[in-house]
Structure formats: C-alpha cells, structure tokens
N, C-alpha and C positions, 0 to 999 in steps of 0.2 A: 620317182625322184624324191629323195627325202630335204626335208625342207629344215632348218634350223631359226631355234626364235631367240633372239639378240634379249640381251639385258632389258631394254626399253618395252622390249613387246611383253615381258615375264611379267616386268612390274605392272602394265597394264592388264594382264589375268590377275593378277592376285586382288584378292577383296579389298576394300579398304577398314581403316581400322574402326568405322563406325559399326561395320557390316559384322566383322568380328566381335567387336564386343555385343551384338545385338543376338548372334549367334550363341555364345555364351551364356549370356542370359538364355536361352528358351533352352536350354541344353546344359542347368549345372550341374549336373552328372558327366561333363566330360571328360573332365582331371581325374576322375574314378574309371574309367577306361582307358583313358590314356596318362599315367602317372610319371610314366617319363620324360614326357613335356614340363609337366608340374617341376618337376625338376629341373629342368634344363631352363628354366626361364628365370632371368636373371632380372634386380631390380637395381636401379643404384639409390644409395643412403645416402642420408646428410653427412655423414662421414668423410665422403666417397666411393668409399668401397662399395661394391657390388655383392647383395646379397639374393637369396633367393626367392621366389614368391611364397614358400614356406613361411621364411623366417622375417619377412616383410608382416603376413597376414598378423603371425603370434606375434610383434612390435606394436598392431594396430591395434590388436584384440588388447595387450597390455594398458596403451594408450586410453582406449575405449572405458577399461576395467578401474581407472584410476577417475577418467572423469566422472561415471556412473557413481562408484562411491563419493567423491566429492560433493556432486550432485544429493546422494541418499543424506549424507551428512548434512547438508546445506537443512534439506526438510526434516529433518528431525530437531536440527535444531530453532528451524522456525518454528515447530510443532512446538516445543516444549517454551518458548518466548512467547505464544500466543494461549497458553496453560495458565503461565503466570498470568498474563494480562486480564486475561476469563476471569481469576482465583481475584485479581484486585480490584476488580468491578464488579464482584460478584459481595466481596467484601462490602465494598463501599455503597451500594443498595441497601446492601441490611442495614449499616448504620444513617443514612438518609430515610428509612422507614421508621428508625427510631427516633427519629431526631424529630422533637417537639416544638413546632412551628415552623414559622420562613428565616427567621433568625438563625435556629439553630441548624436549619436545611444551607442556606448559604456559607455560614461556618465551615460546616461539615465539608461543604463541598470544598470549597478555598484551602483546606486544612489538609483534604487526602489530595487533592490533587495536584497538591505541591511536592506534599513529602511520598506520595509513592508512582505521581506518574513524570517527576523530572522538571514540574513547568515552572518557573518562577511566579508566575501570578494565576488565581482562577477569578472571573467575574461574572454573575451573573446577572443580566439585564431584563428585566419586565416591561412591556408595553402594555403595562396597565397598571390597577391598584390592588395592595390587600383586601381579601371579603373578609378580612377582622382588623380595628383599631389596634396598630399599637403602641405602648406607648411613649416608644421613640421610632420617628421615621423611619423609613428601611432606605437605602440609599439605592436600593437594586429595583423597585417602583417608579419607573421614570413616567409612566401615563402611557398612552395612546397616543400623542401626538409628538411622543419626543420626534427631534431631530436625529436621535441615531438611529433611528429606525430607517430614514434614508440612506443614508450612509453606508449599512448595510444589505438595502434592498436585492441586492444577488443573492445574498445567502438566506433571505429568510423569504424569497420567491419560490427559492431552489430547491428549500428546503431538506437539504444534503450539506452534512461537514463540509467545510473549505480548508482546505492549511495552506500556509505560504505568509511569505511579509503579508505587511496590511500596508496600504494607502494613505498618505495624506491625513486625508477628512477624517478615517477609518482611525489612526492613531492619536491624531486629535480631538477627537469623539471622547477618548478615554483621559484626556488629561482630567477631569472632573473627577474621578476611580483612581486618582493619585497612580496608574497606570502610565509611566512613561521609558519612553525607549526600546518600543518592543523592535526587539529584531525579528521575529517568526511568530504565528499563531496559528492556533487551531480553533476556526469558528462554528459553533456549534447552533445552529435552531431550535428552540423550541414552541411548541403547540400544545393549547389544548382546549378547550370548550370557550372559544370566543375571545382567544387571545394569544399573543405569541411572544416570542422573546430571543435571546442569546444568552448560550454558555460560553464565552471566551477564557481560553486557555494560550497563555502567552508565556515566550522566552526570550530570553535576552539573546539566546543564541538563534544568529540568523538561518544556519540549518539545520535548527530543533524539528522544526516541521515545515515543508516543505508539499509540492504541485505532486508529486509522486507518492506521496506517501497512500496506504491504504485507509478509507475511512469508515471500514464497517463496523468496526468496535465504537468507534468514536458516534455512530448512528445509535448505536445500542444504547449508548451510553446516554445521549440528548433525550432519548425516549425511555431511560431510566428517571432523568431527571425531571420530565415534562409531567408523567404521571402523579411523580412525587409532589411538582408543586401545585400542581392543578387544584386542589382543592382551596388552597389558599389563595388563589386571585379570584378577585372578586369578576364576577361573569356579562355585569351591565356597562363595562367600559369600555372606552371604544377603541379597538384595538387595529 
C-alpha cells in the first residue's frame, strides 16, 4: 500500500534554514557543483525587483570595495595629518633647545603654539622656582605651594594630557595669566628632578579639544618640554 505525504508532513522533513545555512558553510564548494541552483536563487533588492544571488554578491562586493577605499583614504590621510604634526614638534624642540633661558623657553613655547598648533593661549606653570636670579620675575614660578597645584591635582597625579573644558576652580586658577574664557583645553604635566608643573594649551573654541581626543603627541610633547626646562628650576624647592 503506497502511502502519500501531505504538504505539512514535507515541510516537517525539510531542514531548517539554520541547518542549511550551517550546511553551506562546511560545504563552500557547493554552488561549484551545483551551479544551477546558484542560479535559480533569487534575492529581492531595495528596488524590489528580484535579483540573483550572482548579482546580489557583485552589489555587496561593490559595496564592500567602496567602504574599504574610503576606510584606506581615511588612514592615509590621518597618516599624513600626524607627519605634519611629528614635522611641528619636531620643529619646535629645536627652537626650545635654542632658546636661551626660561624666558626665552616660555616665549617660544606661547609663540609656536599658537601660530602653528591652532590654540589661542599657551601657559606654562612651575611649582617651584628658577635655579638662576633673574632679573625680572618670571610669572610662570608660582612656588611649591601654589594653590593651582590643587586645582589641577588629576592631571598632575595622572600624569597623562587631559583635554576637555576645564572647571570652575580650574579656569579661575588662570585669571592671574590674564587667561579668561577658555572654552576647551589641553592640560599638559610636567616633571622633572624634584618638581613638576603644567603646560596649558587653551581655546576659545569649546571643541578645540575635547575627552576623545588622542593624547600621545601631546605626551611627547610635555616630555619635550619637561626636559627642556629641567635645568632651569631650581631642585631644593618643595614641589
């Protein structure tokens, strides 16, 4: 007696579509033996129309091919934005090697890092004093016991750039540096044999620099300047 199997009972043999596609996969040589399926399988488009799994794949691969270059371009041109940045740091070392005293070091610094890194103000602060007399004050000598040294205690705990607004306390700290309204800054640490300090680098634009920003150059750069001033602060103050 031959037996017949109903619609319901079909559907219950056939795999499901996890099973298939898992099948697939341990088996991509399939569509190479069986090519006429490859064919016969239809996909539908954003269009609507129904196209093929062919013409599906080459859409995706096209797809793919445009993000990839987008993506290449992206890092080339971070590549060659992080060339210049190397090329202006690299610059502005030598002329902070050349530059003859804390006067002319703080200058120098206030002076490139305006005109070639975008900021509107540069300041740098000592928590300590000259190890030479000179003979007009330096306004960037605040002692060992200033009060902005609290102020800033994250960042010179952290010992790692910050960027982002500053706080309160943090931009009131700076009215004394005829420094006001910063909208954004990048705060810098420095260290060196028995004392430490801040390079503050600020904008009026509130996302000049910002919590995401990268700050390895901006490390380079604190520890460009750190070594530069180290010899000029005096080593017996209490820092």
């Amino acid at each position: 007696m031959s037996t017949s199997i109903g619609d319901s009972d079909a559907q219950k043999l056939e795999p499901s579509a996890e099973a298939v596609a898992a099948y697939l996969r341990r088996h991509p040589d399939f569509f190479s033996h069986f090519p006429e399926v490859l064919r016969d399988i239809e996909l539908s488009h954003s269009t609507g129309d129904a196209i093929s799994l062919v013409e599906r794949q080459m859409v995706a691969l096209r797809d793919e091919n445009r993000k990839t270059k987008s993506r290449f371009d992206e890092l080339v041109q971070l590549a060659t934005d992080n060339q210049a940045v190397i090329h202006r740091i690299h610059e502005l070392a030598l002329s902070l090697m050349e530059a003859a005293g804390p006067q002319a070091i703080f200058s120098t610094l206030a002076d490139r890092l305006t005109q070639d890194f975008s900021a509107d103000c540069a300041q740098t602060i000592i928590f300590g004093k000259p190890s030479l007399v000179e003979a007009t004050p330096l306004a960037e000598f605040v002692g060992g016991d200033s009060d902005i040294s609290e102020v800033f205690s994250d960042a010179l705990a952290g010992r790692q750039p910050q960027c982002g607004p500053l706080n309160a306390a943090q931009s009131e700290s700076l009215v004394e540096f005829d420094i006001l309204n910063v909208g954004s800054a990048a705060v810098l640490p420095l260290s060196g044999h028995n004392w430490h300090g801040l390079l503050l680098i600020t904008s009026d634009d509130e996302s000049r620099f910002n919590f995401e920003m990268g700050t390895d150059f901006l490390a380079y750069l604190g520890d460009i300047v750190s070594l530069v001033l180290d010899p000029w602060v005096a080593k017996n103050d209490r820092a």
